[in-house]
C-alpha positions, -999 to +999 in steps of 0.1 A: +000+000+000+013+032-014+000+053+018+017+031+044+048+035+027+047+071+033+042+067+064+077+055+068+087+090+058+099+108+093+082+141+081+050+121+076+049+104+108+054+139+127+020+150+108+003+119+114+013+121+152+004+158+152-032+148+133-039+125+159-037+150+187-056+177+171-084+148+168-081+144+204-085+177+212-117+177+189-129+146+206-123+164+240-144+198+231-169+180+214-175+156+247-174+194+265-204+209+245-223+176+244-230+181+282 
């Protein structure tokens, strides 16, 4: 799988990490305004 693969990149995994957390945060604020 061509997407995988750049995942191996460094650059990529950084932004993939960095995705990931800004999901989280998302995940946290929308768990705040659902109460």
């Amino acid at each position: 799988d061509g997407f995988e693969c750049l995942l191996t990149e460094p650059e990529d995994r950084s932004w993939y990490r960095d995705g990931n957390d800004v999901i989280v945060e998302l995940n946290r604020l929308l768990e705040l305004t659902a109460k």
